[in-house]
Biopython code that builds the backbone (N, CA, C, O; Angstrom):
import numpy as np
from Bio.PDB.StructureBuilder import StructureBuilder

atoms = [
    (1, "UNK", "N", (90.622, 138.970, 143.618)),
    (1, "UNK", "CA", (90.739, 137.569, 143.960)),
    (1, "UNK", "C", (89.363, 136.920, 144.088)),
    (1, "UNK", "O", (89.233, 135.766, 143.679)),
    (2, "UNK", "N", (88.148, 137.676, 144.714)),
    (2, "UNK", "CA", (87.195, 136.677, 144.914)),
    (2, "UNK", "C", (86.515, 136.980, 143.793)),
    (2, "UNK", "O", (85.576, 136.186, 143.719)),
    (3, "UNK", "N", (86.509, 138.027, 142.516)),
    (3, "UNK", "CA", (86.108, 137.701, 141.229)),
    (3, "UNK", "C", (86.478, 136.608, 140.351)),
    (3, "UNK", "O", (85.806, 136.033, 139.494)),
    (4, "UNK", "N", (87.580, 136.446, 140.698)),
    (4, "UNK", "CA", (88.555, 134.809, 139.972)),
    (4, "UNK", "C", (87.790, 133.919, 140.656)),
    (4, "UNK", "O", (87.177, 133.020, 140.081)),
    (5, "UNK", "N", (87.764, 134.122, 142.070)),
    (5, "UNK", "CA", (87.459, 132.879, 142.113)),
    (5, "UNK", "C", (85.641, 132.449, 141.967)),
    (5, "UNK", "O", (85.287, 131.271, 141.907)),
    (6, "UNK", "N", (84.812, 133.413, 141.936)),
    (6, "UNK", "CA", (83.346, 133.541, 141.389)),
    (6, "UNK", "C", (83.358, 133.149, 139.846)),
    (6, "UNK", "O", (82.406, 132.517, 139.389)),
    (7, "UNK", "N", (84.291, 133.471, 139.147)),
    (7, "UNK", "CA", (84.547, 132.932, 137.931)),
    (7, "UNK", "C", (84.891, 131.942, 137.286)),
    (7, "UNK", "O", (84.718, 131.578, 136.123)),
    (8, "UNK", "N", (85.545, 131.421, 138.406)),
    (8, "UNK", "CA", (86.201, 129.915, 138.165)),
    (8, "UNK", "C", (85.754, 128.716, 139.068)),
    (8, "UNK", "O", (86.494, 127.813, 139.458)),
    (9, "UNK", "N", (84.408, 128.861, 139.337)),
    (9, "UNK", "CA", (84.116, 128.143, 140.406)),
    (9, "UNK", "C", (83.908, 126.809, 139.769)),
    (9, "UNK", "O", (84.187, 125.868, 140.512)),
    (10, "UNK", "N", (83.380, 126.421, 138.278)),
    (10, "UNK", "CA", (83.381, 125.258, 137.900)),
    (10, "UNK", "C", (84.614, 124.664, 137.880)),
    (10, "UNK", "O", (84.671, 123.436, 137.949)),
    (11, "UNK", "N", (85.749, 125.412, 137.785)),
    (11, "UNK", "CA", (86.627, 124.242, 137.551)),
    (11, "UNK", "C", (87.243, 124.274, 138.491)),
    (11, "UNK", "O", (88.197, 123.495, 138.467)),
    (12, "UNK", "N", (87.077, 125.161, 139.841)),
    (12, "UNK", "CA", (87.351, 124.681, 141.434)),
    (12, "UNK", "C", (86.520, 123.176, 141.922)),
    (12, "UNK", "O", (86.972, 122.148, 142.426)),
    (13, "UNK", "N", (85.078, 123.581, 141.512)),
    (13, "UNK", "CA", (84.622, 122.649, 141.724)),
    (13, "UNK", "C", (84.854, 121.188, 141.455)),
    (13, "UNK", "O", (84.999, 120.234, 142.220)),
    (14, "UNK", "N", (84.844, 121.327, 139.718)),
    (14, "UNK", "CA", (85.349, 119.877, 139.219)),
    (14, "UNK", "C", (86.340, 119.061, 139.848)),
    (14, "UNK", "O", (86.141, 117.902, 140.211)),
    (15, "UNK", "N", (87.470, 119.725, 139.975)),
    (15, "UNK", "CA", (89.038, 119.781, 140.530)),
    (15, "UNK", "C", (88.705, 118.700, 142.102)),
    (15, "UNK", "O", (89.213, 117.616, 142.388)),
    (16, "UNK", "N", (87.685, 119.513, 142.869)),
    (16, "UNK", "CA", (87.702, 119.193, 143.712)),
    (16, "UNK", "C", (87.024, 118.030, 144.064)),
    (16, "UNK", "O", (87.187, 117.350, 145.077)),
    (17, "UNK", "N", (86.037, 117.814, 142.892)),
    (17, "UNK", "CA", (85.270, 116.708, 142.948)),
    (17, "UNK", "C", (86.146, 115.607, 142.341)),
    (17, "UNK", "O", (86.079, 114.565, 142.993)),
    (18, "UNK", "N", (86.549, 115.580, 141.805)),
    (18, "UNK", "CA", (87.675, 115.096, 140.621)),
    (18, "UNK", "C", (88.525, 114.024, 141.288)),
    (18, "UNK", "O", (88.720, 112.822, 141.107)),
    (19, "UNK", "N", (89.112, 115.315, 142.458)),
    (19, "UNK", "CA", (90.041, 114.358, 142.853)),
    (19, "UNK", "C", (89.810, 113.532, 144.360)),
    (19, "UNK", "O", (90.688, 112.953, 145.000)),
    (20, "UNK", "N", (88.618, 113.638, 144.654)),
    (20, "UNK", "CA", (87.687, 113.042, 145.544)),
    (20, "UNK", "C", (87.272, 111.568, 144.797)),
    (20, "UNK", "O", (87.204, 110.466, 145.342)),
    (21, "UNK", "N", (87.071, 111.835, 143.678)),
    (21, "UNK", "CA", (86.843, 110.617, 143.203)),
    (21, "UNK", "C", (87.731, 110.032, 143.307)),
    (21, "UNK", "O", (87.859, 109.130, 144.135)),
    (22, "UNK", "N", (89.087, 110.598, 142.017)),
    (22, "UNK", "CA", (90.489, 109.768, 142.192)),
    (22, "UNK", "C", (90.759, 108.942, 143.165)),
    (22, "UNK", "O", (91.027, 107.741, 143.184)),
    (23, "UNK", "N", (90.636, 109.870, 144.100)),
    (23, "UNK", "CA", (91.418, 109.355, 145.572)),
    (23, "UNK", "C", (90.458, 107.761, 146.037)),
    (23, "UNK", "O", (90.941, 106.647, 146.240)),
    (24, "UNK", "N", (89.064, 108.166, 146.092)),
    (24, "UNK", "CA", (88.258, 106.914, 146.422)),
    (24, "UNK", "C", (88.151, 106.156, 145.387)),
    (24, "UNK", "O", (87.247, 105.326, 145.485)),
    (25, "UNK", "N", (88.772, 106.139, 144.386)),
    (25, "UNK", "CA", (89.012, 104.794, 143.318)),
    (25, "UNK", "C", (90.095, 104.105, 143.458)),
    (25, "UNK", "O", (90.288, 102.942, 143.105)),
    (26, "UNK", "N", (91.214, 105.234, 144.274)),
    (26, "UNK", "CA", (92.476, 104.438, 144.570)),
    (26, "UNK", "C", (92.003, 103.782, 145.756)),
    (26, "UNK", "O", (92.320, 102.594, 145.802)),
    (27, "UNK", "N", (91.270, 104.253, 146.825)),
    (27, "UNK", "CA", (91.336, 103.400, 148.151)),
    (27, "UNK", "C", (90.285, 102.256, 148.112)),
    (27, "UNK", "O", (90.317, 101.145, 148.642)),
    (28, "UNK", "N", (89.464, 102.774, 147.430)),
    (28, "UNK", "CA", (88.602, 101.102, 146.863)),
    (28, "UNK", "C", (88.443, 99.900, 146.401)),
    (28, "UNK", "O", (88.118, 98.841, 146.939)),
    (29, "UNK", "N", (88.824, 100.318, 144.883)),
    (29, "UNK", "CA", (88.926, 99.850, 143.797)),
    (29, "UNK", "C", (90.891, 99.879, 143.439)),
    (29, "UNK", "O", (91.680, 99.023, 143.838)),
    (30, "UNK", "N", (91.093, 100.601, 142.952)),
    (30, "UNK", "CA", (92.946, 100.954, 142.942)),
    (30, "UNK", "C", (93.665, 99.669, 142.275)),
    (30, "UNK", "O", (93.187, 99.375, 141.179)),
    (31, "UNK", "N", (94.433, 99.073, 142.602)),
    (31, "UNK", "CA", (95.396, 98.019, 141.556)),
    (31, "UNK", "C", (96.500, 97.752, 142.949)),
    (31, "UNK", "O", (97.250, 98.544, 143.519)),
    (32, "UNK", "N", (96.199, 96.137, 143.218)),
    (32, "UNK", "CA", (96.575, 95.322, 144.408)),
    (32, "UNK", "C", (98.033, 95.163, 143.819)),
    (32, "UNK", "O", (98.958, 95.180, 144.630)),
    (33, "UNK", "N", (98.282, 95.028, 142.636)),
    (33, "UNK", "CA", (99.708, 94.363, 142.017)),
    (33, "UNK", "C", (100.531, 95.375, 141.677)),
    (33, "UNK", "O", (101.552, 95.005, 141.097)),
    (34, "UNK", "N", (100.407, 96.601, 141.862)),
    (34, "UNK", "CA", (101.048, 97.724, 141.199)),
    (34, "UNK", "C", (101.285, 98.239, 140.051)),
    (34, "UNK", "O", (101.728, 99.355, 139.776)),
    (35, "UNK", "N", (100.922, 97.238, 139.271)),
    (35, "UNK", "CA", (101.193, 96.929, 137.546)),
    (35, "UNK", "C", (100.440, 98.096, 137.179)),
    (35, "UNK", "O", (100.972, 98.541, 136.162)),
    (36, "UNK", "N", (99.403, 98.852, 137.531)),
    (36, "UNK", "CA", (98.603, 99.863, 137.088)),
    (36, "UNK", "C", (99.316, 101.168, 137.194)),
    (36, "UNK", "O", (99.390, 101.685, 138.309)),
    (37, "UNK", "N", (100.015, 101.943, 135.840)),
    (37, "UNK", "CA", (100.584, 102.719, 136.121)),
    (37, "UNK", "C", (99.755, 104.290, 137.244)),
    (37, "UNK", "O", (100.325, 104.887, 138.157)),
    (38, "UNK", "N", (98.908, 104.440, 136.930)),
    (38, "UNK", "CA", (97.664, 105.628, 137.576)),
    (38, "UNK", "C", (97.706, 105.045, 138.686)),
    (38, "UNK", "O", (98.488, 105.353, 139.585)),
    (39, "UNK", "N", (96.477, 103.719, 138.765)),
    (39, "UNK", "CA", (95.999, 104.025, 139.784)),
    (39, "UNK", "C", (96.692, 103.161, 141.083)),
    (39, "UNK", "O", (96.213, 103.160, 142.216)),
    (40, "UNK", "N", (98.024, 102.365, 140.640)),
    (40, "UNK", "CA", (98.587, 102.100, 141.711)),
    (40, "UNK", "C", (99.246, 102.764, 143.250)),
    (40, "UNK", "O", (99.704, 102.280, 144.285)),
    (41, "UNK", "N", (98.959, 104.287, 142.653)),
    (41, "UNK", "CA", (99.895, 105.237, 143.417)),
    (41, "UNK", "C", (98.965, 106.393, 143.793)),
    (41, "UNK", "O", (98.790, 107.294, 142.972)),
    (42, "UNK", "N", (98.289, 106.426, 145.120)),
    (42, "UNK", "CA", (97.577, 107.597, 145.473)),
    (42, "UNK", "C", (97.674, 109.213, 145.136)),
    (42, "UNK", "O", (96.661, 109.845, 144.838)),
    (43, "UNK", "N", (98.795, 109.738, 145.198)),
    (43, "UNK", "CA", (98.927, 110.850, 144.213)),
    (43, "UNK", "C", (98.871, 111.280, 142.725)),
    (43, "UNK", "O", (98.737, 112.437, 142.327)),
    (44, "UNK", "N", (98.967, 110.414, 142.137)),
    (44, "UNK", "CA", (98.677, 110.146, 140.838)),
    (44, "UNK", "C", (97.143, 109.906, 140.031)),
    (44, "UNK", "O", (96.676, 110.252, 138.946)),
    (45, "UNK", "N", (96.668, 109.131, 141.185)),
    (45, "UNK", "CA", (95.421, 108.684, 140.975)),
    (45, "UNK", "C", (94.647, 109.810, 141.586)),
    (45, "UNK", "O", (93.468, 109.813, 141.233)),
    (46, "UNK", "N", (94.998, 110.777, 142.417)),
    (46, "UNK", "CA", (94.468, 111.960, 143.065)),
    (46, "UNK", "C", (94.147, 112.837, 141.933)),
    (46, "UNK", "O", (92.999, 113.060, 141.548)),
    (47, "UNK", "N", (95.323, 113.370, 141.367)),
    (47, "UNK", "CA", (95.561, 114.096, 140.629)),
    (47, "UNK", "C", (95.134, 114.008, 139.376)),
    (47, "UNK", "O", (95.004, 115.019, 138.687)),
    (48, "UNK", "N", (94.858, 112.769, 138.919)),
    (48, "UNK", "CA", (94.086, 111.888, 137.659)),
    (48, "UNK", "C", (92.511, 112.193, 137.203)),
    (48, "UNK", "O", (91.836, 112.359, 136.187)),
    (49, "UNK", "N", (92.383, 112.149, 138.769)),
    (49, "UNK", "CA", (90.933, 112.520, 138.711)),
    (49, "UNK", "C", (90.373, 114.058, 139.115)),
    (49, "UNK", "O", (89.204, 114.441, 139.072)),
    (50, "UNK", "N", (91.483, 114.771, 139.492)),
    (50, "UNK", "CA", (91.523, 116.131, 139.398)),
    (50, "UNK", "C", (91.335, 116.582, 137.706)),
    (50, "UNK", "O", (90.333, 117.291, 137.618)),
    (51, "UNK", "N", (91.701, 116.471, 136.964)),
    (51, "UNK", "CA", (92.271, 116.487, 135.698)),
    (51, "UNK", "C", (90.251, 116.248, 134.962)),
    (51, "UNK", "O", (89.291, 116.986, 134.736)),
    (52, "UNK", "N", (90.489, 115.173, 134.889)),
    (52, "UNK", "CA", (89.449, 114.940, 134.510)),
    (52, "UNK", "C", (87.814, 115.201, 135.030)),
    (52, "UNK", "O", (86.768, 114.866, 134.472)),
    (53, "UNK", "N", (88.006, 115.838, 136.156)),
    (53, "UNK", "CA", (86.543, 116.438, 136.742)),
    (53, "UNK", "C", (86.744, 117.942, 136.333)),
    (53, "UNK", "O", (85.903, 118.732, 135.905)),
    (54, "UNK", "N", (88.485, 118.182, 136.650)),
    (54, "UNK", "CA", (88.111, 119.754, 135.880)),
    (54, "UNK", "C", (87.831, 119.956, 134.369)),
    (54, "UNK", "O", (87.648, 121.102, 133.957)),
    (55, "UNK", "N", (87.788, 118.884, 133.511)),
    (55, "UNK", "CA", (87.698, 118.993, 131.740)),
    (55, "UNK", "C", (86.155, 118.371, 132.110)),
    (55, "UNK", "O", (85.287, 118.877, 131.398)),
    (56, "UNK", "N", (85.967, 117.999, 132.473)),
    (56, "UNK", "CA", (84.166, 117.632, 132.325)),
    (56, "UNK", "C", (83.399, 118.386, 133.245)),
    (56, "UNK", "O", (82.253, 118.478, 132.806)),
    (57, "UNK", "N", (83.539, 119.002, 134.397)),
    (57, "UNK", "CA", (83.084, 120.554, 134.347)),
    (57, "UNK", "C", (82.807, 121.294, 133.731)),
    (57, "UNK", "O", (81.732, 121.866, 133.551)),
    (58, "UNK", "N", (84.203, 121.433, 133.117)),
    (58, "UNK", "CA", (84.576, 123.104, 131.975)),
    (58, "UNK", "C", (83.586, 122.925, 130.905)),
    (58, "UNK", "O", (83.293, 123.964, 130.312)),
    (59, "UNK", "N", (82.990, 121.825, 130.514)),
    (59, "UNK", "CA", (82.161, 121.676, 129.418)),
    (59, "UNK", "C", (80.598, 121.967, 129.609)),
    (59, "UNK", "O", (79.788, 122.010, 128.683)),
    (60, "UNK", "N", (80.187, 122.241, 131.544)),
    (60, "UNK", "CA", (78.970, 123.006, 131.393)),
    (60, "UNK", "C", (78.765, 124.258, 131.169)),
    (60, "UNK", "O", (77.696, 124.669, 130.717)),
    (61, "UNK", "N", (79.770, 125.019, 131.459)),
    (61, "UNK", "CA", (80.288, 126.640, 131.838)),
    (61, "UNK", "C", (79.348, 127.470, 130.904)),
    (61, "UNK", "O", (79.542, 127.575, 129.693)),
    (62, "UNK", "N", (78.066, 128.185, 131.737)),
    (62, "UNK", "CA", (77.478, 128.750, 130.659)),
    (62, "UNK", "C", (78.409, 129.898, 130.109)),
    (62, "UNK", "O", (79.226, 130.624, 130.675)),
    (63, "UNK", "N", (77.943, 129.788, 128.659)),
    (63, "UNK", "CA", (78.465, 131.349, 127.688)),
    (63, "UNK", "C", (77.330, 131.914, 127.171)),
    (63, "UNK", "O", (76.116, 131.930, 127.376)),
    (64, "UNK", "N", (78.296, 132.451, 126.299)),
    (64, "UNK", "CA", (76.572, 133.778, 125.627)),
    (64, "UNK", "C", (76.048, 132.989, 124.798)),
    (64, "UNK", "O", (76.681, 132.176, 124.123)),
    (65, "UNK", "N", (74.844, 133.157, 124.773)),
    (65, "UNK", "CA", (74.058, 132.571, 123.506)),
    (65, "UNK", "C", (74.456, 133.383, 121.718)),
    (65, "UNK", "O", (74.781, 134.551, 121.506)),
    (66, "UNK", "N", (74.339, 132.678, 121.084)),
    (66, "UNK", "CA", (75.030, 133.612, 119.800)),
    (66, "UNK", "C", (73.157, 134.118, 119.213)),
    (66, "UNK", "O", (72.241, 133.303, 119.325)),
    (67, "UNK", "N", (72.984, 135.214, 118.765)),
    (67, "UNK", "CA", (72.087, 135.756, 118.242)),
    (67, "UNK", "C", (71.861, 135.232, 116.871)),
    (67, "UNK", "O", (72.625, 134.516, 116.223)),
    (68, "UNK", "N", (71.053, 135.553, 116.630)),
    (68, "UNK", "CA", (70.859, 135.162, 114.771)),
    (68, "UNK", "C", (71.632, 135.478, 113.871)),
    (68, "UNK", "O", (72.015, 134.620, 113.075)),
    (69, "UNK", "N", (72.164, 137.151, 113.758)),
    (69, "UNK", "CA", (73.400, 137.110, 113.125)),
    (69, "UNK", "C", (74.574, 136.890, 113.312)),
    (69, "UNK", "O", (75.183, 136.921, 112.242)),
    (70, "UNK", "N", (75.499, 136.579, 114.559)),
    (70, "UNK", "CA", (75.844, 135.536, 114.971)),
    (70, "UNK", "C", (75.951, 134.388, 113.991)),
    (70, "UNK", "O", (76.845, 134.225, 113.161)),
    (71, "UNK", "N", (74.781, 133.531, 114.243)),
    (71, "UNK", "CA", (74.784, 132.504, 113.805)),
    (71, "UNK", "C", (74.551, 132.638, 111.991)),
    (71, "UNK", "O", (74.274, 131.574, 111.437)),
    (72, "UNK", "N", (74.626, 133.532, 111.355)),
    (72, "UNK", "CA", (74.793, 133.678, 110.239)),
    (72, "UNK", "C", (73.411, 133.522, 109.043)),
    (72, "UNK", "O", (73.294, 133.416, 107.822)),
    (73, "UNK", "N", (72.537, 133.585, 110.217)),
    (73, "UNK", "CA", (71.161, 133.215, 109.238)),
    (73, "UNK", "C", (70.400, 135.057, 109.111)),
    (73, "UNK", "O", (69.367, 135.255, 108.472)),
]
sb = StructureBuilder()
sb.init_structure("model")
sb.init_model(0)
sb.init_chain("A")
sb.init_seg("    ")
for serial, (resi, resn, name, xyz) in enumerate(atoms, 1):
    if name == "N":
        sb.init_residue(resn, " ", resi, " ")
    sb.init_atom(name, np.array(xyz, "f"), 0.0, 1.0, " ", f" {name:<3s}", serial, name[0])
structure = sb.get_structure()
């Protein structure tokens, strides 16, 4: 369990940042008329931004570097 979770810490992280944001875009900023399907509704808008801090995380995640042959030269 705490190898998973040493492993997955970027997209704990993101997740968590994510939906920290969500949440303070709904209580800030958010949609007075309801007409906004997302961000009219605090769980949604939570979860919205969960979503999207964990996919823009996942995109620093170091990997292996590819070697020269590898890379085919």
């Amino acid at each position: 369990m705490v190898y998973w979770l040493k492993s997955k810490w970027y997209w704990i992280a993101g997740a968590f940042i994510g939906a920290v944001g969500g949440w303070a875009y709904w209580k800030f900023v958010g949609c007075l008329g309801g007409t906004c399907p997302i961000w009219s509704n605090m769980y949604i808008a939570t979860g919205y931004g969960a979503l999207i801090g964990t996919l823009l995380f996942s995109t620093f995640i170091p990997g292996k570097k590819k070697t020269e042959k590898e890379q085919g030269q």
